[in-house]
C-alpha positions as a printed Julia matrix, in Angstrom:
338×3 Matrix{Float64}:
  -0.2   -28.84  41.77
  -1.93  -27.47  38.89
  -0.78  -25.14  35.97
  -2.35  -23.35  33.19
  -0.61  -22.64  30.45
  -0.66  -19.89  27.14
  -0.34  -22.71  25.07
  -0.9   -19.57  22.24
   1.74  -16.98  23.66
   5.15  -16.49  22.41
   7.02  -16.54  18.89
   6.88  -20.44  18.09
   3.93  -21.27  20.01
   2.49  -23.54  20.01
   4.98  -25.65  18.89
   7.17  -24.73  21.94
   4.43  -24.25  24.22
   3.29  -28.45  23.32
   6.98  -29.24  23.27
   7.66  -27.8   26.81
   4.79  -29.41  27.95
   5.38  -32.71  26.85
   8.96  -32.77  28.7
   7.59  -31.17  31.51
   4.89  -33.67  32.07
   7.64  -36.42  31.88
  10.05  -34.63  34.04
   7.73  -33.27  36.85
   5.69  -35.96  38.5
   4.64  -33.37  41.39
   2.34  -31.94  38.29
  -1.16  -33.33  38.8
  -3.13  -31.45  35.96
  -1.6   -29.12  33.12
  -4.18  -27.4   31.53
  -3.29  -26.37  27.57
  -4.86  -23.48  26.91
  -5.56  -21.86  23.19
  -7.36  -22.87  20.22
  -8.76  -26.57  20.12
  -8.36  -27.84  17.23
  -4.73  -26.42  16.85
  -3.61  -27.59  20.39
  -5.45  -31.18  19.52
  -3.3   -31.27  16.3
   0.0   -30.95  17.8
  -0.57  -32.92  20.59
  -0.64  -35.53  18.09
   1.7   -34.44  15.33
   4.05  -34.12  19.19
   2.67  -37.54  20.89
   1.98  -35.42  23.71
  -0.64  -38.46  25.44
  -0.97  -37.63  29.69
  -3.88  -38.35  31.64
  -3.06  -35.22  33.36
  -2.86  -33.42  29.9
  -6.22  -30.76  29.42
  -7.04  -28.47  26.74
  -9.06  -25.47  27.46
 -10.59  -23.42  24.54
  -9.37  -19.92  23.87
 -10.21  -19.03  20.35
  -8.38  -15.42  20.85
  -5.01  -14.48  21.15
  -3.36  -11.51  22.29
  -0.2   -10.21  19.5
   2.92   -9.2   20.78
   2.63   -5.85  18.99
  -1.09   -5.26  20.85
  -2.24   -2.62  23.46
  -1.66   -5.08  26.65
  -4.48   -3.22  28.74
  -6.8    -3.03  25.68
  -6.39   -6.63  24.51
  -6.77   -8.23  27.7
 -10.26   -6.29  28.41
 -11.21   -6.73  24.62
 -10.61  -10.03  23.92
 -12.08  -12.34  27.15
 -11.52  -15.01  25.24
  -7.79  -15.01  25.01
  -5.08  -17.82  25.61
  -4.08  -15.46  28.45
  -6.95  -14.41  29.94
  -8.52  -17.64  30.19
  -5.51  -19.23  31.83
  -5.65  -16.49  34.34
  -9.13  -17.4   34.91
  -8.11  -20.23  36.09
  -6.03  -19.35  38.35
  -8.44  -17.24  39.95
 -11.11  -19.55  40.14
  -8.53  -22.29  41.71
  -8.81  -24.5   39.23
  -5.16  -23.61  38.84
  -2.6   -22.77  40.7
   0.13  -21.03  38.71
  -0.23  -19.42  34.9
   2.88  -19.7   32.93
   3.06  -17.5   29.46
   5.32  -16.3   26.47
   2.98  -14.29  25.27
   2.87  -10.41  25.44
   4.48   -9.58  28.79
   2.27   -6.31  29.6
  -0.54   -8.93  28.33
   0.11  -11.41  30.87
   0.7    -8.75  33.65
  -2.37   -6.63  33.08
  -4.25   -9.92  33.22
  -2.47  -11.2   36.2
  -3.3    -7.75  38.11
  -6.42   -7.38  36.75
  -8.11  -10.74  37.48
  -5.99  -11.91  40.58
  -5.6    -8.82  41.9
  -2.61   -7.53  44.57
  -1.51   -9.95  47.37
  -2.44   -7.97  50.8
  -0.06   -5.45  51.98
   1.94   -5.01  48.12
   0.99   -1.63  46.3
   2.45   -3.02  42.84
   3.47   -6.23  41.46
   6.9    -6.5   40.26
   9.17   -8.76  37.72
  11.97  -10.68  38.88
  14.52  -11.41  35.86
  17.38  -13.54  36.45
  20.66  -12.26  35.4
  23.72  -14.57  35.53
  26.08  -13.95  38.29
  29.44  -14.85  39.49
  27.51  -16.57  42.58
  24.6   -17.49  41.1
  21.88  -15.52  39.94
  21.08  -12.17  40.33
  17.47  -10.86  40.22
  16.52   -7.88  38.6
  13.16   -6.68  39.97
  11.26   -4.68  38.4
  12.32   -5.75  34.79
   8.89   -4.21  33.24
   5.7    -4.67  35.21
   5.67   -1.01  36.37
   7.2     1.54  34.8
   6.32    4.72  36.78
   7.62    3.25  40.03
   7.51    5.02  43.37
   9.71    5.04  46.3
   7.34    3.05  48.5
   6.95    0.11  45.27
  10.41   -0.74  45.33
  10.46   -1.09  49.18
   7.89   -4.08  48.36
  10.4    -4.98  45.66
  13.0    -5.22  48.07
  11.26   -7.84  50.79
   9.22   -9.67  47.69
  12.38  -10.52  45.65
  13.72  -11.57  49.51
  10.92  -13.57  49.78
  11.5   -15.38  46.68
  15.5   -15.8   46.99
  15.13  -17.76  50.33
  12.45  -19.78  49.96
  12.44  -20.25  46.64
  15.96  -20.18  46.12
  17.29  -21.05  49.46
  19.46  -18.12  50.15
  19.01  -18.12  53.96
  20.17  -14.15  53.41
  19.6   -12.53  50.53
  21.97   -9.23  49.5
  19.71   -6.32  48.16
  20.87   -3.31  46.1
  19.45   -0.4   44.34
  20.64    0.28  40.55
  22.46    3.1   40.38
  24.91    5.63  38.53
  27.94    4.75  41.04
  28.15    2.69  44.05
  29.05    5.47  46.98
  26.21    7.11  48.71
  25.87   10.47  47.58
  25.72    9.0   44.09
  21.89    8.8   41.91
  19.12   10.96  41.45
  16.1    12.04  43.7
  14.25    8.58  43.29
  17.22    6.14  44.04
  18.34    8.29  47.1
  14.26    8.96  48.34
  14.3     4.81  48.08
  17.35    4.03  49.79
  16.57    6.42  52.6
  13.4     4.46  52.87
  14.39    0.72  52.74
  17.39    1.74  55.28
  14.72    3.1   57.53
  13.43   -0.1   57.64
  16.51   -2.02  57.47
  17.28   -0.22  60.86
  13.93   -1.4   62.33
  15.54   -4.86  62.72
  12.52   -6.19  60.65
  14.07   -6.72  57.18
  14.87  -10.22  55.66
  17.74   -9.14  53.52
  21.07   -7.58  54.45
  21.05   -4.04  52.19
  24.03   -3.12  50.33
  22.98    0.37  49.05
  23.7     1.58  45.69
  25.4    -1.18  42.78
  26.21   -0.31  39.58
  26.16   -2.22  36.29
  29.36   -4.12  37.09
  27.77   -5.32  40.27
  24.71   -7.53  38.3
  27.96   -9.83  37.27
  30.73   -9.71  39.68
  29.45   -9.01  42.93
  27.45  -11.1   45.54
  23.54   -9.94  44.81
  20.82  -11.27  44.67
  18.17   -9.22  44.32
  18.89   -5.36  42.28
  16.39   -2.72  42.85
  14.91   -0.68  39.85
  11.77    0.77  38.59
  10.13   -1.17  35.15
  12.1     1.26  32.92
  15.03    1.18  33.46
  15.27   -2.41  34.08
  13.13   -3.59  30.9
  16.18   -1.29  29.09
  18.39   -2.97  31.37
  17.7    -6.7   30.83
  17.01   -5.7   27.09
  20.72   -4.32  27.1
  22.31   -7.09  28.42
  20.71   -9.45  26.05
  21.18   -7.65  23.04
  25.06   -7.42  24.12
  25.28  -11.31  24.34
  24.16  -11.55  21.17
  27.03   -8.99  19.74
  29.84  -10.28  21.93
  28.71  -14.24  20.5
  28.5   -12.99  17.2
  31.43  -11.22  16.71
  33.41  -14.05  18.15
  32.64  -16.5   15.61
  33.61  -14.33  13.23
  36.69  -13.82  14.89
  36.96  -17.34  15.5
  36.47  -18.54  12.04
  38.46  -15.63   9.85
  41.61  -18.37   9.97
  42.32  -21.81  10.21
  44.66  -21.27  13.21
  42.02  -19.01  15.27
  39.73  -22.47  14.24
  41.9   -24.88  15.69
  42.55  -22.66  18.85
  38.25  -22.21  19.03
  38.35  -26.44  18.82
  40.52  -26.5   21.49
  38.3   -23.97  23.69
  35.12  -25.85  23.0
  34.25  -27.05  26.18
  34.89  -23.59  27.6
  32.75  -21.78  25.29
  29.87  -24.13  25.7
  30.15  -23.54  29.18
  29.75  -20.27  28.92
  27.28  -20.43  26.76
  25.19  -22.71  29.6
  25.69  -19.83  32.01
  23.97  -16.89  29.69
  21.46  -19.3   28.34
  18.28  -18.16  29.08
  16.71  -21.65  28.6
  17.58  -22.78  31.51
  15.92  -20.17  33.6
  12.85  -20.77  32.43
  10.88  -17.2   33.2
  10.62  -14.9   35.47
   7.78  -14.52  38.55
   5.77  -11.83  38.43
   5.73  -10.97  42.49
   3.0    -9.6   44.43
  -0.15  -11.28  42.35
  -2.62  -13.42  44.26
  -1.35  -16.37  42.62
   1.68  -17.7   40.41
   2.64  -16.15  36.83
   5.77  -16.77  35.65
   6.56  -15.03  32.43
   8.96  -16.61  29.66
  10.85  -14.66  27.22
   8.87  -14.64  23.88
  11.19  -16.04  21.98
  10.92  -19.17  24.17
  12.22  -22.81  22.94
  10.59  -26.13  24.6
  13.25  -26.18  26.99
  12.22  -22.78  27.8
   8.9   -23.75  28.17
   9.51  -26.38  30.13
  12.12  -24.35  32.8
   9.26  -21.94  33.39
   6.86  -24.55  34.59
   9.32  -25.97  36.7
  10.12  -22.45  37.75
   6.08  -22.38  38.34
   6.19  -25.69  40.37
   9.21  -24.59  42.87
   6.88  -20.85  43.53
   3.59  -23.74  44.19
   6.09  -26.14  46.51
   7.75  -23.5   48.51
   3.8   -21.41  49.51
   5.75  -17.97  47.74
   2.63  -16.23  48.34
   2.03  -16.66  51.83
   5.77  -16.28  52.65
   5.38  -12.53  50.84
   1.78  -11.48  52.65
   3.82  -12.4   56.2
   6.87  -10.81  55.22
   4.95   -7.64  53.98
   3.39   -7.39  57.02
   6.61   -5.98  58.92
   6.1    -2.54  56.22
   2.92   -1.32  58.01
């Protein structure tokens, strides 16, 4: 398998981006050719300053890069010669088989849909965050690819994110909800109940691959068996955006409850192994990224703030989509809509 990656895109790239590379060259023998894309002479520098030597180790030029704070649309049509654009070309000409970036998310999306276009049978392509769960992982699809969603999108939602929890993830049945303002029927606005309507239509065919569990509510991301919530871009970009920011507090905050007296201290020594454990679970490192669903090819998407372990997650994230023939288990699955 072969992946391109924004060696340009994210915060601390490309230190990261090098970094992630280097470990997952060592820990991914399946890889057969990782192309580096960005600047030369920058990538050529920390390759060395990094020791980063592979014969399956290529740079590809891309003397632009697209800024977090840029138009995504714009940028990727104005500047052909960006670290993101070019490692979607790739992709599209087969040279590679996945793209894996930290760059500007609506960056790498516009030049995902752009460039590779939809895979037959999905109307829009969707994000799939992972959330921690009580039983895993829950993914939350659409976390910011589309916005403006319509009923019909999140119906593709629904079998894509399927699609990617059993093969991908091998859960033989996946459990699908919508997000919502309360968990009984009656409960949500015109969208959530015009959607639910719709994917219980089909449910009642026979022909879905998940077993639908109607409306969840925020409490159901965490403590409840799913694996796949529903939501349009909005209000899951707010949603994922949410969660992380409340991490952040709740850590916070406890250290400085923690450390305020030497008692508290002694008690937080005691604790450590528990805290680091739960630390593990929220850590977004280990994830890796999340796959943007319903491209003609693989593009997993790393948070921007992404470390080399990060980095490194996301390409193995990249590999399991390559190993497991996502794609073609999506176009079949699709197929049951029309």
């Amino acid at each position: 398998m072969k992946i391109a990656l924004d060696a340009m895109g994210g915060d601390r790239a490309p230190d990261v981006t090098i970094g992630g590379a280097r470990d997952a060259l060592d820990l991914y023998p399946a890889i057969e050719r990782l192309f580096l894309v960005g600047d030369e002479g920058t990538l050529q520098q920390g390759c060395r300053e990094q020791n980063l030597i592979d014969p399956r180790l290529e740079i590809v030029h891309a003397p632009e890069v697209v800024e977090m704070s840029e138009s995504a649309v714009d940028a990727v049509r104005r500047k052909k010669q960006s670290s993101i654009a070019v490692a979607t070309e790739l992709v599209k000409e087969g040279q590679a088989d996945a793209v894996v970036s930290a760059g500007n998310t609506g960056a790498a999306v516009a030049a995902c849909t752009l460039k590779l276009r939809h895979l037959e049978g999905v109307e829009r392509a969707g994000i799939a965050s992972p959330l921690p769960n009580e039983f895993g992982q829950c993914n939350l699809l659409d976390a910011g690819a589309n916005p403006d969603a319509k009923p019909s999108h999140l119906l593709g939602y629904a079998i894509m994110g399927s699609a990617y929890a059993q093969h991908v993830l091998q859960i033989e049945t996946p459990v699908v909800g919508i997000m919502s303002n309360g968990a009984e029927e009656e409960k949500g606005n015109e969208f959530t109940k015009e959607t639910s309507a719709l994917i219980r239509k089909y449910v009642e065919s026979g022909k879905a691959p998940f077993s639908w569990s109607g409306n969840v509510e925020g409490y159901d991301l965490f403590m409840t068996k799913l694996d796949v919530c529903l939501c349009d871009g909005f209000v899951g970009n707010v949603l994922l955006k949410t969660c992380g920011a409340t991490g952040k507090a709740m850590s916070k905050w406890l250290r400085e409850g923690l450390n305020s007296n030497p008692i508290r201290q002694a008690g937080a020594l005691l604790a450590k192994g528990a805290f680091r454990d739960i630390k593990d679970r929220f850590n977004y490192e280990s994830y890796g990224g999340s796959p943007l669903l319903g491209v003609n090819g693989v593009c997993i998407i790393a948070h921007g703030s992404s470390s080399a372990l990060a980095i490194q997650n996301a390409i193995r994230v990249a590999t399991e989509a390559i190993k497991q023939d996502l794609n073609p288990h999506i176009v079949e699955a699709m197929k049951a809509v029309g």
